[in-house]
C-alpha positions in Angstrom: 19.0 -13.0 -49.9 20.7 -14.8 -47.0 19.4 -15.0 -43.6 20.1 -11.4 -41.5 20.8 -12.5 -37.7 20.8 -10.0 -35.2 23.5 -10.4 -32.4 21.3 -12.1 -30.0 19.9 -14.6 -32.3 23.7 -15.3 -33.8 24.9 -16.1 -30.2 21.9 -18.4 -29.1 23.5 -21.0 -32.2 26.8 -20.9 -30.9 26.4 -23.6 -28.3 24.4 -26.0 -31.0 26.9 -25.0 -33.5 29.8 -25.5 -31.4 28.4 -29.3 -31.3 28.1 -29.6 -34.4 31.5 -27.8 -35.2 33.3 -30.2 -32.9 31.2 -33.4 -34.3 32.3 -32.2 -38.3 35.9 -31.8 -37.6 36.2 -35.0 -35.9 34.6 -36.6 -38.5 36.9 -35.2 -40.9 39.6 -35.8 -38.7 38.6 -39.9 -39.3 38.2 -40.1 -42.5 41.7 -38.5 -43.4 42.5 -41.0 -40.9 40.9 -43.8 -42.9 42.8 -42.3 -46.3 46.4 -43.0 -44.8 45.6 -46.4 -43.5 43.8 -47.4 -47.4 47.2 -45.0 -48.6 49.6 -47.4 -46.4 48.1 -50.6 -47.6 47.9 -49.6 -50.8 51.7 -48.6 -50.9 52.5 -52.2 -49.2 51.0 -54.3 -51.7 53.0 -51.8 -54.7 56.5 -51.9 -52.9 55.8 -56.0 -51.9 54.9 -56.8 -56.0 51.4 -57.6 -54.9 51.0 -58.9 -50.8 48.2 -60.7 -49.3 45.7 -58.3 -47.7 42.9 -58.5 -45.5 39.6 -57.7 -47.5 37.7 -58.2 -44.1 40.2 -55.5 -42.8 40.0 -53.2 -46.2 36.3 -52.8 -46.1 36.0 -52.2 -42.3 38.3 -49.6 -43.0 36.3 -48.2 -46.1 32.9 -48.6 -43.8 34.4 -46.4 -41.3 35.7 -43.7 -43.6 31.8 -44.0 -45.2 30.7 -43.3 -41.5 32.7 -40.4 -41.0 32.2 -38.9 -44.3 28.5 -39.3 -43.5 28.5 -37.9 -40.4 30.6 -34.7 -41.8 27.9 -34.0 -44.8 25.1 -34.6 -41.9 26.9 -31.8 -39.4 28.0 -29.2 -42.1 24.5 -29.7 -43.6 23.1 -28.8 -40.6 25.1 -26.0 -39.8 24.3 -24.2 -43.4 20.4 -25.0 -42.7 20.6 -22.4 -39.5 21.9 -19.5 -42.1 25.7 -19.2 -40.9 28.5 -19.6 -43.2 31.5 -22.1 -42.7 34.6 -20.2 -43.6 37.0 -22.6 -42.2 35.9 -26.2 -41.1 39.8 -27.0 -39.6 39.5 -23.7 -37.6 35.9 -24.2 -36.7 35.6 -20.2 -37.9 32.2 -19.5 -39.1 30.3 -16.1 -40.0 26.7 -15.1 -39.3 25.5 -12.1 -42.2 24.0 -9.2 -40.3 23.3 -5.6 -40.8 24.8 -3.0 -39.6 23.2 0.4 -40.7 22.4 -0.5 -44.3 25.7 -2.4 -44.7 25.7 -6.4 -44.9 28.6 -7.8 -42.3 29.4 -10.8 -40.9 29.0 -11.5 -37.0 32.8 -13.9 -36.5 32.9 -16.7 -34.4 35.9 -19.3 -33.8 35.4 -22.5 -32.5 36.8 -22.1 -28.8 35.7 -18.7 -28.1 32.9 -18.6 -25.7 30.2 -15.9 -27.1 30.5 -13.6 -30.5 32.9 -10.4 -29.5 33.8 -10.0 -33.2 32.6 -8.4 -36.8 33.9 -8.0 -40.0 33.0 -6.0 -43.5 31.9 -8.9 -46.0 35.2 -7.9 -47.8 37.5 -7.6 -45.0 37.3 -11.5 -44.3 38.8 -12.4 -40.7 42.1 -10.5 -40.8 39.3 -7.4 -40.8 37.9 -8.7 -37.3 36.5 -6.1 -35.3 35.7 -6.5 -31.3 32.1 -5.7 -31.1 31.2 -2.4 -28.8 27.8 -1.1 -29.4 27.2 -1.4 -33.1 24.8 -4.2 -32.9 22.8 -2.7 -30.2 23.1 -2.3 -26.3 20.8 -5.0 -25.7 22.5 -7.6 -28.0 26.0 -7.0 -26.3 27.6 -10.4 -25.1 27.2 -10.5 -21.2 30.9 -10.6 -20.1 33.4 -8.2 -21.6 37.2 -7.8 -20.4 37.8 -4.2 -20.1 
């Protein structure tokens, strides 16, 4: 059975998860980085017949790509350990299970948005985003709401 978060305790992650978030997709970020500079020397040394290459350079590169890689497993590892699920890492759009009557749902938050306004059913995914209005309670609504 997964973790059941109530809207208050979803939304006191978000700042700690936003870190982390941010941390995992620039990690990511780096090592694709890493990939097309390995990708460019590689293609070098085929179109040249076989060119000279920096091994000093080649396994700082391959150290930093180990670094980032690391730091991504540490961050999404961390993020899984509070409960939430990671639906999208490159649109830092993660979903926190809740209940609402005797239906399980997901509380939505995107990377960028300041506090959880949004739910979806389990099978609705995020195109089935609902702006939260009392389902969750009146005491766990977010604190600023445009009308």
């Amino acid at each position: 059975m997964p973790k059941l978060f109530t809207l208050r305790e979803a939304q006191a992650l978000v700042p700690k998860l936003e870190q982390l978030l941010r941390a995992a997709v620039k990690a990511k970020n780096a090592a694709e980085e890493v990939d097309e500079e390995l990708q460019s020397v590689a293609a070098r040394i085929t179109m040249s017949g076989g060119m000279e290459i920096d091994p000093t350079a080649v396994a700082e590169m391959k150290v930093r790509k180990m670094g980032a890689v690391r730091t991504l497993q540490e961050s999404v590892e961390e993020i899984r350990e509070t409960g939430c699920l990671i639906k999208d890492l490159e649109e830092g759009l993660l979903d926190f299970p809740a209940m609402l009557g005797d239906r399980e749902v997901y509380l939505c938050w995107k990377l960028g948005e300041s506090q959880i306004e949004y739910w979806h059913h389990v099978e609705d995914g995020f195109a089935g985003r609902k702006r939260i209005e009392r389902e969750f309670g009146d005491n766990d609504l977010p604190s600023s709401r445009p009308n």
